[in-house]
ZANUSE-67310 format. One line per 10 residues: number of its first residue (from 1); their letters; for each residue x, y, z of C-alpha. Coordinates in steps of 0.05 Angstrom, whole numbers, padded with zeros to 5 digits, always signed. Layout:
NUM> A> X/Y/Z; ...
//
This chain:
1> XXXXXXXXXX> +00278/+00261/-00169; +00206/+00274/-00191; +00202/+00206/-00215; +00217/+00183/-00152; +00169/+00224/-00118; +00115/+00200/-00168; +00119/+00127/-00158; +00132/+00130/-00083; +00080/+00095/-00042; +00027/+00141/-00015
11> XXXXXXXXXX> +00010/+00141/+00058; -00060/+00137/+00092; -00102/+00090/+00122; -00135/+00030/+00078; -00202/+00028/+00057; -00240/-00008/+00096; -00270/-00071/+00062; -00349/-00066/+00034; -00398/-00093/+00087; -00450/-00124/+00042
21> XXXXXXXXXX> -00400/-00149/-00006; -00373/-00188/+00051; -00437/-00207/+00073; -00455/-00237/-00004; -00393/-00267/+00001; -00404/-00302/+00066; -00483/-00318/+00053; -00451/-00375/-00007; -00417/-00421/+00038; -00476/-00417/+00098
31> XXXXXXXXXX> -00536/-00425/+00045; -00490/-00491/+00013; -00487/-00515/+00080; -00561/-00511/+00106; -00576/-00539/+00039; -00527/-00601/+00054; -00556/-00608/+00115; -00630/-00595/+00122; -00656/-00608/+00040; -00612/-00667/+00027
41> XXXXXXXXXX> -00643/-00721/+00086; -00701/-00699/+00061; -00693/-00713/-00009; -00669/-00780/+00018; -00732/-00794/+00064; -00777/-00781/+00008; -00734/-00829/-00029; -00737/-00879/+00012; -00815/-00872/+00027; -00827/-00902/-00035
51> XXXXXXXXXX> -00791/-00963/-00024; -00802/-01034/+00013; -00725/-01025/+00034; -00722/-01068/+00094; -00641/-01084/+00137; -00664/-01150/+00153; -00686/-01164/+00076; -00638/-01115/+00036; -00641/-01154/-00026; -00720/-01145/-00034
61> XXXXXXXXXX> -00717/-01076/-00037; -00759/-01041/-00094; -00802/-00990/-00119; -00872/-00987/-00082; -00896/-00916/-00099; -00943/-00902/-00045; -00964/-00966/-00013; -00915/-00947/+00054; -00969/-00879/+00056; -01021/-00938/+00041
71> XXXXXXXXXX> -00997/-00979/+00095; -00998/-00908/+00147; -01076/-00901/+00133; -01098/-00971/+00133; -01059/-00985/+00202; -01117/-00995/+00258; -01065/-00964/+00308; -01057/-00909/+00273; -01119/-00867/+00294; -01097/-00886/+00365
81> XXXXXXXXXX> -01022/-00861/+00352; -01048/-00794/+00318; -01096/-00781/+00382; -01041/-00796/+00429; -00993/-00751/+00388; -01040/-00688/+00388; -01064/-00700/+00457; -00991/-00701/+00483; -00967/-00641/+00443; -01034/-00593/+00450
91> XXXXXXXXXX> -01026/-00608/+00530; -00955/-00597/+00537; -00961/-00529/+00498; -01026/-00503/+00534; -01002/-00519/+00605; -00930/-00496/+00588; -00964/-00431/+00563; -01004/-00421/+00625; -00957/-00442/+00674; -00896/-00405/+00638
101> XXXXXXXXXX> -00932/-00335/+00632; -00952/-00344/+00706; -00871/-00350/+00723; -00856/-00295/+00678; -00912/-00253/+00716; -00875/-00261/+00773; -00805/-00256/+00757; -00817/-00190/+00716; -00838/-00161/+00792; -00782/-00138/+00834
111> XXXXXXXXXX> -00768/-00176/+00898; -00718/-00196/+00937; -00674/-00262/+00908; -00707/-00254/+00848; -00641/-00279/+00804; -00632/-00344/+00851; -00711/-00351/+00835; -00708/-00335/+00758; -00635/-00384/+00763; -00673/-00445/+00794
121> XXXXXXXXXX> -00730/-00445/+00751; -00693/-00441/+00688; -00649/-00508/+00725; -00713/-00561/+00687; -00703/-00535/+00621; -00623/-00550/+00627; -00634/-00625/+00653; -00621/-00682/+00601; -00701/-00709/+00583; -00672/-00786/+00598
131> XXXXXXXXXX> -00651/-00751/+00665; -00716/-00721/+00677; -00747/-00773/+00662; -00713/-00826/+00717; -00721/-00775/+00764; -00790/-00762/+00761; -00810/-00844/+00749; -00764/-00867/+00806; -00758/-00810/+00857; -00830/-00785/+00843
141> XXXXXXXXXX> -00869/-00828/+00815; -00855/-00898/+00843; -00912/-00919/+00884; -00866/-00952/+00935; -00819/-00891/+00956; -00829/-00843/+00916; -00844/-00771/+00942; -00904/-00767/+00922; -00942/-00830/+00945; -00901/-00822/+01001
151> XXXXXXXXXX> -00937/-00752/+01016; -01009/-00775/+00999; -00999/-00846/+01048; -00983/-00792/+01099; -01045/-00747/+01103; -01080/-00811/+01092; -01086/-00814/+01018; -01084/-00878/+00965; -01019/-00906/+00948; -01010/-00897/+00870
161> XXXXXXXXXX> -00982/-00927/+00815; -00975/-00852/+00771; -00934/-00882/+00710; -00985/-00946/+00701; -01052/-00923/+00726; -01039/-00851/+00687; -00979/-00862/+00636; -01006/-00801/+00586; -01021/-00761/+00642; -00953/-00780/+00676
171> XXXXXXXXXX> -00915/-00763/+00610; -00948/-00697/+00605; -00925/-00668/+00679; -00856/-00696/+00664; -00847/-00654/+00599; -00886/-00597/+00616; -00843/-00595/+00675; -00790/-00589/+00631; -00814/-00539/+00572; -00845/-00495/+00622
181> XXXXXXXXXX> -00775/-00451/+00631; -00773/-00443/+00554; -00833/-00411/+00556; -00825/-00371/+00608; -00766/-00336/+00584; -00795/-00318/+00522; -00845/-00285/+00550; -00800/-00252/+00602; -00763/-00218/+00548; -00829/-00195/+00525
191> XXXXXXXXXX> -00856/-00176/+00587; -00795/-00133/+00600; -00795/-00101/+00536; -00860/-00073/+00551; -00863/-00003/+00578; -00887/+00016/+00644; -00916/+00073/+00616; -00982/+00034/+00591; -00989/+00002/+00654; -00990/+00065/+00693
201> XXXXXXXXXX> -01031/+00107/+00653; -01081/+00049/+00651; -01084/+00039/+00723; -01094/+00111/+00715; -01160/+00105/+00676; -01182/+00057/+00727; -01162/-00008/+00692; -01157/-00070/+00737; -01103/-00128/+00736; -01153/-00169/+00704
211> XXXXXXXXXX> -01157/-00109/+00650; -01091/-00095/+00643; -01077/-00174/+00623; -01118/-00179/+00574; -01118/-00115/+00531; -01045/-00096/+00549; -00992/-00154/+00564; -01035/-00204/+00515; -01023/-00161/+00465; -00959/-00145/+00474
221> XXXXXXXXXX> -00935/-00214/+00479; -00972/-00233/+00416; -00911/-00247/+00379; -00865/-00274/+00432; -00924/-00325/+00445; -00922/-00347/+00373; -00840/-00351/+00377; -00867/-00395/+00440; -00916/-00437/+00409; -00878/-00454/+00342
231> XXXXXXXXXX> -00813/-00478/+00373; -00846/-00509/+00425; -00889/-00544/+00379; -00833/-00567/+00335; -00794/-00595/+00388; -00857/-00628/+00425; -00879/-00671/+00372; -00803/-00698/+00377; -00809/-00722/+00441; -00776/-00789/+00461
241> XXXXXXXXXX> -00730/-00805/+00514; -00787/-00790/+00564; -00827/-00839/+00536; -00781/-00888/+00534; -00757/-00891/+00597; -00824/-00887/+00631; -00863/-00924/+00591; -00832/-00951/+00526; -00899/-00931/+00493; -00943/-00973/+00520
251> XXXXXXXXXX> -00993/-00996/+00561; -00997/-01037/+00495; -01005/-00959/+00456; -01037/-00912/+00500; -00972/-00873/+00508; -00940/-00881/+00426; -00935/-00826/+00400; -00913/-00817/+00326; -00844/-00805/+00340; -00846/-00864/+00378
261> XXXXXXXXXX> -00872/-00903/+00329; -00819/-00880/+00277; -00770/-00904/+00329; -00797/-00977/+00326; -00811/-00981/+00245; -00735/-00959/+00243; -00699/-00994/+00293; -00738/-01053/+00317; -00771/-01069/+00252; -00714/-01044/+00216
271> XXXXXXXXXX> -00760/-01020/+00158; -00731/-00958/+00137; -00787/-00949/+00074; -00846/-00944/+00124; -00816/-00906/+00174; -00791/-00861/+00127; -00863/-00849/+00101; -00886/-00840/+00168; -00829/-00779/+00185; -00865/-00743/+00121
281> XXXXXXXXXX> -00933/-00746/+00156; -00898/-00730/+00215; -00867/-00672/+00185; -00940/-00651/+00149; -00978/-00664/+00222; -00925/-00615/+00252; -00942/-00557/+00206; -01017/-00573/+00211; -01008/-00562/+00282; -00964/-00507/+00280
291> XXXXXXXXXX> -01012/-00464/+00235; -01070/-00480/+00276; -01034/-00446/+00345; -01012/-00393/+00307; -01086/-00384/+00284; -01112/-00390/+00353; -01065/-00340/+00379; -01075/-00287/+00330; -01154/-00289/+00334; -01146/-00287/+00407
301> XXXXXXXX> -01105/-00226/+00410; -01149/-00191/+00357; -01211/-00202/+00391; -01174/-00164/+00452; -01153/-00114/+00405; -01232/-00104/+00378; -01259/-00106/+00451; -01208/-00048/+00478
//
């Protein structure tokens, strides 16, 4: 009998299973797989940058070390293509900035259809870019019937040809029309994180809106403006179905960027060497530019911080 009592099963609830170890265990397989597939295109891009390997001439391929790189800085269009690529990016980021914190100004207020409001300026950011792009060339921009030829002819304005006369400048409106949501709900998440508290007790001390701007929200938003600005800038310098369907990078260059002219070393050349090369300056240009809005950022914010 008391052997039976010994071995019988004791009752009770389980132990629940370790957290962490379950967390070690799970970190394995998602650290093998963003390894797989973020580290191993690019060991094959930086492969492939070093050779001549050409799909219309497969059987010259060989070893060039860095004559593709060569080839990148010797290029006369090159300069052009840079100065397209940082004008398009820089201007898409500032006015998106600008234009997003105004939005988020005004949707942190409380007013009446605010969430139809906050809904239908989101709607942009959730249209295809190829989409966006017809739209605006054909329904906007055409010079024939578009809306807005059609509303200068009327109050007796010129009768303009936006994506020819102005392609960059087209491009530009077109994308910051579309990256503007992004930013502003970043910075409405930061903007209603901050405590009404500081506002009031400022407005207290006789602080202004103009006051309040710069040495309160600025600050505050410091960090959701560099969550802002990175991503942005990352997915920016991307860019392509817009310029393709309005313009197909040209007049001649004036609108190819270096994305773009990836696109046409890979798959109207077909010379995967070069354009490979050119994705690792691409890469390199993105982080230049990256670090030097993040840099702009933080000095503005602490020159607020020494002037309150």
């Amino acid at each position: 009998m008391s052997t039976l009592q010994n071995s019988a099963p004791t009752t009770g609830t389980a132990r629940p299973p370790n957290r962490s170890y379950l967390r070690q265990k799970l970190a394995r397989p998602a650290i093998l797989y963003l390894i797989v597939l973020t580290q191993i295109p690019v060991v094959f891009t930086l492969i492939y940058s070093f050779s001549n390997w050409n799909l219309l001439r497969p059987d010259r391929t060989r070893f060039v070390a860095f004559q593709n790189f060569v080839d990148f800085f010797t290029n006369p269009d090159m300069p052009v293509i840079i100065r397209n690529t940082l004008v398009f990016s820089l201007s898409i980021v500032m006015f998106s900035l600008i234009f997003g914190m105004m939005l988020a100004l005004l949707l942190n207020r409380q007013f009446r259809g605010r969430g139809i409001a906050r809904t239908l300026l989101i709607t942009p950011f959730l249209i295809m870019p190829t989409v966006s792009a017809v739209m605006w060339k054909n329904m906007l921009f055409n010079p024939a019937f578009g809306l807005i030829s059609s509303f200068l002819v009327s109050v007796g304005g010129p009768r303009i040809d936006w994506i020819n006369t102005y392609p960059m400048f087209s491009i530009i409106v077109i994308v910051t029309w579309e990256w503007t949501p992004f930013m502003m709900l970043i910075l409405l998440a930061g903007l209603q994180s901050l405590s009404q508290e500081y506002i009031e007790a400022a407005q207290i001390d006789g602080a202004g809106p103009i006051e309040i701007f710069l040495y309160i929200i600025v600050p505050h938003l410091r960090r959701y403006i560099e969550i802002g600005v990175l991503l942005e800038v990352l997915f920016v310098l991307n860019i392509f179905g817009e310029i393709f369907v309005t313009t197909t990078g040209g007049p001649a260059i004036d609108t190819t960027t270096l994305t773009f002219d990836i696109y046409k070393e890979a798959f109207l050349r077909w010379n995967i060497g070069r354009s490979s090369a050119y994705g690792v300056f691409a890469v390199i240009l993105a982080n230049i530019v990256t670090i030097v809005f993040l840099r702009i950022t933080r000095s503005g914010t602490q020159q607020n911080k020494e002037a309150a």
